[in-house]
N, C-alpha and C positions, 0 to 999 in steps of 0.2 A: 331292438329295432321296432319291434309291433309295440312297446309301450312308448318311445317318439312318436310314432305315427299317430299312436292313440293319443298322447298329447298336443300334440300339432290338430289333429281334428276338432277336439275339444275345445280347445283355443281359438278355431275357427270359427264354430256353432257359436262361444259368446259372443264372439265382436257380431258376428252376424243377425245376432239376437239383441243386442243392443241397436244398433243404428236401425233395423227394423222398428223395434218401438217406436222410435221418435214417427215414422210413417204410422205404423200400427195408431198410433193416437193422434193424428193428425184424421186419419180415416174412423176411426170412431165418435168422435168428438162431432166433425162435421156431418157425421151419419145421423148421427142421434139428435143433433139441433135440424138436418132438413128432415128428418121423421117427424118435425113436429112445425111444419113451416107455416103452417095455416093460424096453429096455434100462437107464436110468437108472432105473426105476422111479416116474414122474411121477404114478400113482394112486394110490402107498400114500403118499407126500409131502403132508403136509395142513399146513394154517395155521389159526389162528384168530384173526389177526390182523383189529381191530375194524373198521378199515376195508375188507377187503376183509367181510366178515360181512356191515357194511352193504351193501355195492356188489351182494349177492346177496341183500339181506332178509332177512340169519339175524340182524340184530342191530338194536336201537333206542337209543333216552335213554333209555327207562325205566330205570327202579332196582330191585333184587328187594326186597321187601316181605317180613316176615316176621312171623307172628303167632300166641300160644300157643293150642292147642288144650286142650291141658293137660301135666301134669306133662313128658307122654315124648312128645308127637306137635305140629307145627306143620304152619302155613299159610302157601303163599310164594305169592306174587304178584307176576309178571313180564307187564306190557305187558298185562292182564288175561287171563293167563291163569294157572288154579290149578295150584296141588300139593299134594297133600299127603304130610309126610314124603318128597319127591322124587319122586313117581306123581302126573303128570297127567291132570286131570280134562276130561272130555269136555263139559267149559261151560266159559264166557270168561263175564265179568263184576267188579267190585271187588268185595269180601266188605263186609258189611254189619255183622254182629255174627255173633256164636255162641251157639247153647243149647245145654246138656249136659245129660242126667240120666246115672243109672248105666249104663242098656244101650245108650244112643243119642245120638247128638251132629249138631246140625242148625247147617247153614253158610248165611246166607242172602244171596243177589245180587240186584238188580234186579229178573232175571227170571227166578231160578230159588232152590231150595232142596235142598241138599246132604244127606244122609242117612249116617252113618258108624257102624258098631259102634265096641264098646269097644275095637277093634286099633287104629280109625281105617282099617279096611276098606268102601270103596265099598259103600251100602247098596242105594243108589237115587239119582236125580237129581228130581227134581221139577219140572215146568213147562208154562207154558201152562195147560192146562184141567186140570191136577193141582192148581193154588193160585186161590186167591181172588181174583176179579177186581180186575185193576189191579197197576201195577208197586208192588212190597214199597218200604218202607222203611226198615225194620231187622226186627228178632226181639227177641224178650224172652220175658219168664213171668209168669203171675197168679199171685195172690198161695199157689197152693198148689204153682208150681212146673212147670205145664203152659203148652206153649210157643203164645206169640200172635205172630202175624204182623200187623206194622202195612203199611197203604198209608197214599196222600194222605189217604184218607177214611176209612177204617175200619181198628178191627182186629179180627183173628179168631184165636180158638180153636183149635187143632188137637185131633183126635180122637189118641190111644194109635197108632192105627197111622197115621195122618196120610192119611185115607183121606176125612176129612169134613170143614167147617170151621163154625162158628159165629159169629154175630156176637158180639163183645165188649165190655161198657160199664163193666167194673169196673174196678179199681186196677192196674197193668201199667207196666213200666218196658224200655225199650230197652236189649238188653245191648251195652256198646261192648265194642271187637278190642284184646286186649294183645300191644301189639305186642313184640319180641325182636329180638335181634341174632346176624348167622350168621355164624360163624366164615369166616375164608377157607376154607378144606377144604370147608365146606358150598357158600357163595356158587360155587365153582369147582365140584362134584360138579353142581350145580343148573343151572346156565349149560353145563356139559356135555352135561346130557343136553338141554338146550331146543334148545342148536346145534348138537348132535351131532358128528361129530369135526373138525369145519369143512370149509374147500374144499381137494379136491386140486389141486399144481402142476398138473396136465395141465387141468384146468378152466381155470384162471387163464390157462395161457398160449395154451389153444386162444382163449379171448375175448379176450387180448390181439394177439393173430393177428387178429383179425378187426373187432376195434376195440369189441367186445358190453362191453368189462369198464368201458368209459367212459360205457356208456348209448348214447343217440343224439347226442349232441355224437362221440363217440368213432369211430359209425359212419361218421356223415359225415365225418369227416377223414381216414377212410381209404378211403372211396370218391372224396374229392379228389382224393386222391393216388394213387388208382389210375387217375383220367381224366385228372394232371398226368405221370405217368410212359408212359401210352399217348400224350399232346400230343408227348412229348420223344422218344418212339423214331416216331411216324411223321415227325414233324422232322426228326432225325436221315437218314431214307432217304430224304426228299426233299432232302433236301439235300447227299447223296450219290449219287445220282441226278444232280440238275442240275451237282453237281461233274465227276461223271465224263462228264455230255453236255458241256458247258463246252469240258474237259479235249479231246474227241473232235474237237470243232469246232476250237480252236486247234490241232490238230495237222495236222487235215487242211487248216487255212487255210494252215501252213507247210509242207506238203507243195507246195502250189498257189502258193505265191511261191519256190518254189526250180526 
């Protein structure tokens, strides 16, 4: 019976002592390249490689969206967030439609309304208690060309300087987003600056050191393996301990028959 058990234990400590390794050398390996991070240069080393982007929430499904503001200036839409001409805006929301006249060009979202000179430079932002009660539902113009904001229930007039709003009962048409196509040059300029210049080596491998770059699955496998590797070495000296008490005792039992 005590030499099953003693087999069965034995048999334990190796698998235990194998699948640690593969840990064990995952944590040495990345120990001893960030002891030397400065050296190799592991912070100017970046990737932007999708999956790890994801693994740090620089990256989604989403698609970039692209849409004509006119002739020279567009509208991209990434995971809702805006740009225009490559300059993001400080609202998130889908765009809804667009109104232009000659000096001013109005962008409209759910819950907010966009305001651009003729550059297609940031005018103003609009929202809350700047617009007309109730979430928008597109933009348009009556019939002389003066931009209406529709909701669920109503629409309304904007004032010249978009300062007041009136209610609206006449003739009015929602203007729909023409959308475009961006070159790869663009899509890559665009995705650059949303990601920015992605994750340095030394990021990645300090989490992979620590098990962070897996999430919580990731954590805990290597806090297993940090209480399967403490099992095997206090094992280890108990069991080199009773070896060598063992060892001590048969020796002095043959001292004592001689």
């Amino acid at each position: 019976m005590i030499r099953i058990r003693r087999r069965y234990i034995i048999a334990v400590h190796r698998w235990l002592g194998l699948v640690s390794a593969v840990f064990l050398l995952i944590l040495a390996l990345t120990g001893l390249v960030l002891n030397h991070t400065e050296l190799l240069g592991l912070d100017s080393i970046r990737t932007n490689n999708p999956y790890i982007l994801k693994r740090y929430g620089m990256a989604t499904s989403a698609e970039l969206e692209a849409f004509r503001i006119d002739e020279t200036n567009k509208l991209v839409v990434w995971d809702n967030q805006l740009l225009v001409n490559g300059r993001a805006l400080d609202v998130r929301g889908y765009p809804l439609g667009i109104w232009r006249s000659d000096h001013l060009t109005a962008i409209a979202t759910p819950e907010a309304v966009i305001l651009l000179d003729v550059d297609a430079s940031l005018v103003e932002i609009l929202d809350g208690a700047s617009l007309p009660p109730g979430e928008l539902s597109g933009i348009g113009e009556d019939a002389t060309g003066q931009p209406v904001l529709f909701t669920e229930e109503n629409r309304w007039v904007a004032d010249p300087e978009w300062l007041d709003y009136e209610p609206y009962t006449g003739k009015s048409e929602m203007n729909s987003l023409e959308r475009m196509t961006l070159s790869a040059d663009e899509e890559s300029i665009v995705l650059g600056y949303l990601q920015g210049e992605g994750v340095s080596l030394y990021r990645i491998l300090l989490d992979l050191h620590s098990g962070r770059l897996l999430g919580l699955p990731g954590r805990t496998v290597m806090d297993l393996a940090a209480v399967a590797i403490l099992v095997l070495v206090l094992s280890g000296i108990s069991s080199f301990w009773k070896a060598r008490g063992s060892n001590s005792r048969d020796g002095r039992d043959a001292l004592r028959g001689k």
